[in-house]
N, C-alpha and C positions, 0 to 999 in steps of 0.2 A: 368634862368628858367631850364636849364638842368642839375646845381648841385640840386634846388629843385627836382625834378623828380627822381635825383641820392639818393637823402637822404631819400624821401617818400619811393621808392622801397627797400632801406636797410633794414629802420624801419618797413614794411610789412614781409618782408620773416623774419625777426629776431621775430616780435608777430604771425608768423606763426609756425615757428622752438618751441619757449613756447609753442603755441595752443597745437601740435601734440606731445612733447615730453611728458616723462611719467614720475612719482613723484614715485618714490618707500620709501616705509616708511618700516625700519626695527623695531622691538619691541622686547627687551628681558626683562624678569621678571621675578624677583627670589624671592620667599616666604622662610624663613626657620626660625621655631619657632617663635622670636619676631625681624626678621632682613627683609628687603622687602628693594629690589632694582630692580627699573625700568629704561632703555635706550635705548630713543627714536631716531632711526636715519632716517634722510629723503635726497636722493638721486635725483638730477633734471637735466635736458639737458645731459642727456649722462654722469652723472659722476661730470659735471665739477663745479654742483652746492652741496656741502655738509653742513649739518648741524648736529650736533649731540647736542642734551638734554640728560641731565643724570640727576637723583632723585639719592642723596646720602643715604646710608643705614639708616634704621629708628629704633631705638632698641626703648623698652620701659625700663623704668627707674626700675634698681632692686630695690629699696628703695621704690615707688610709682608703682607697676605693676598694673594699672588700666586704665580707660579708662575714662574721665570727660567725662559726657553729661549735657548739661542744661537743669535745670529743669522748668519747668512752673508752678508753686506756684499761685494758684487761692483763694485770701484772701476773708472773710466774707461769711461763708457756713448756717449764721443765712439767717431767713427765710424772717426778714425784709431786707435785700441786694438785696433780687431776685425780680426783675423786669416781670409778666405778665400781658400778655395782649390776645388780639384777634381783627383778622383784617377780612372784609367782603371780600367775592372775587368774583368779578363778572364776565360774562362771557367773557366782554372784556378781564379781565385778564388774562383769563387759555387761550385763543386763542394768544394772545402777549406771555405769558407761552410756549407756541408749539413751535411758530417762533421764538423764539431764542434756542433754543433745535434744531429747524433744521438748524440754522445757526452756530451754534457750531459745530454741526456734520461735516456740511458741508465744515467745517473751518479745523477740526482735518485730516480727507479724503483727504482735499488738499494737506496740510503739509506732509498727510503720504505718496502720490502721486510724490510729486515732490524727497522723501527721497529716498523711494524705487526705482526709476527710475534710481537714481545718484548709489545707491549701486550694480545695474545690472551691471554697468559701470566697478565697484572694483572687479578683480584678488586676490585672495589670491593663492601665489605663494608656499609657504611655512607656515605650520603650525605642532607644534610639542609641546606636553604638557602632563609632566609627575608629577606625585602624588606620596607621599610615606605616609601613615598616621597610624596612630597606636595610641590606647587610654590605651594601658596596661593589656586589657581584651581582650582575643580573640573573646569571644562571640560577643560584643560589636562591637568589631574593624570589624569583618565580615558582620554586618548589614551596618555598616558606610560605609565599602568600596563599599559595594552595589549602597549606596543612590548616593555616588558621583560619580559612573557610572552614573546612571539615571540622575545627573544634567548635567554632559559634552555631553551626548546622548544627551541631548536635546538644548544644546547651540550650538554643531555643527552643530544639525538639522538647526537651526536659523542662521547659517553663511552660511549654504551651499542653504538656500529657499533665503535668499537676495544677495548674493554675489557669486560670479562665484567661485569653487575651481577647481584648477588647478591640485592637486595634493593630494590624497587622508593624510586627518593627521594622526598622529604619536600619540597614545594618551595613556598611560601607568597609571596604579593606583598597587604601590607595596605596601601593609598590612606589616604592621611592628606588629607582636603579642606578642612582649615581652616588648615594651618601647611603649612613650608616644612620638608622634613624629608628626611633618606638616611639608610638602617640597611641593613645590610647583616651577615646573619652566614652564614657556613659551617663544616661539620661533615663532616670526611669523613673513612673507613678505608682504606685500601689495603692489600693484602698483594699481595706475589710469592717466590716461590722464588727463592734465592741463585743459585745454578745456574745460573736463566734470566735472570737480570739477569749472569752472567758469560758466558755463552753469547753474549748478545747484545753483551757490550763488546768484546770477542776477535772478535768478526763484525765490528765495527765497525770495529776497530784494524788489519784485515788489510783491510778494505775501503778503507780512507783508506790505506794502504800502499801498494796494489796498483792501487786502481781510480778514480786521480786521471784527471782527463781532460785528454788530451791535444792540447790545440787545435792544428790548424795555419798557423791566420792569424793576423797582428797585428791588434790594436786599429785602426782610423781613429779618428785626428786630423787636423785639416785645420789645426788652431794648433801642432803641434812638427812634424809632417812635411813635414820643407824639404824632402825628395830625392823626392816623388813629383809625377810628370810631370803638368804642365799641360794643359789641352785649351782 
């Protein structure tokens, strides 16, 4: 009985020692023309837990410099193909209509509640992000470098209203007015407590359990609903 009690009190202070230590996640990102490398490094219990991810460099193909995207080809634009119709809608429906309009809401609220609570938690210890861009036109490249002011203005804004900064960032945009040029690097720390990053998955895990939402109308379709009445 006394090496049980021996072994339960290890295993207590050891998922305590986890609970209270701190995850630091380092992130370096390098953009440059058609080359992008990302590595991702996470630090745990003091050090003694390491892990590093690294994304090897991405070139695109001089032969093919493009970009595939799929396309979605929507065949038969005759006017016998197209399917209408018209459904009645009674007041039962627009009222089933509401309630689930407020049960989504009340669904997306939750989700955004438990997010934002977890990100109060998150340190940013270190953040550093510098720009160099140039389009070959001075005119041009001066509006440009304006705009991408106003988008990092506004994503620090949005790092620093959910997440704690520790340290004011490092943020540079150098105009290149004679070449055609994208650089792009970032540099950033992160830390949170284990704890609060399990706190928040187990909120998560019972939310998505428990607080699916439950519509009470069908979808409209007016192309597979053969059995709704005419007008």
């Amino acid at each position: 009985m006394k090496w049980v009690l021996i072994v339960l009190a290890i295993i207590l202070l050891i998922l305590l020692v986890v609970i209270i230590s701190k995850l630091k996640v380092y992130i370096d990102y390098y953009h440059g023309q058609d080359n992008d490398h990302l590595e991702i490094k996470f630090k745990a219990l003091f050090g003694l837990v390491r892990y590093k991810m690294t994304i090897p460099m991405i070139k695109v193909d001089e032969n093919s410099p493009t970009i595939v995207v799929k396309d979605k080809i929507e065949k038969g634009k005759k006017e016998k193909n197209v399917k209408q119709g018209k459904r009645q809608v009674a007041g039962e429906d627009l009222l089933k209509g509401f309630n689930d309009t407020k049960q989504l809401v009340n669904h997306v609220l939750g989700l955004h509640k438990i997010v934002k609570k977890f990100l109060r938690k998150v340190q940013v210890k270190e953040l550093e992000w510098h720009s160099v861009v140039g389009v070959g036109d001075a005119a041009i490249t001066g509006v440009l470098t304006g705009s991408i002011w106003a988008v990092k203005s506004s994503l620090l804004g949005i790092v620093s209203r959910y997440m704690v900064m520790k340290k004011m960032p490092t943020v540079t945009i150098t105009p290149n007015f004679q070449f055609a040029v994208s650089q792009t690097a970032i540099k950033c720390m992160i830390q949170f407590r284990i704890g609060h990053a399990m706190l928040a998955g187990i909120k998560l895990l019972k939310f998505w359990k428990g607080g699916k939402p439950r519509f009470k109308t069908k979808p409209l379709s007016i192309l597979s609903d053969n059995k709704s009445k005419s007008i």
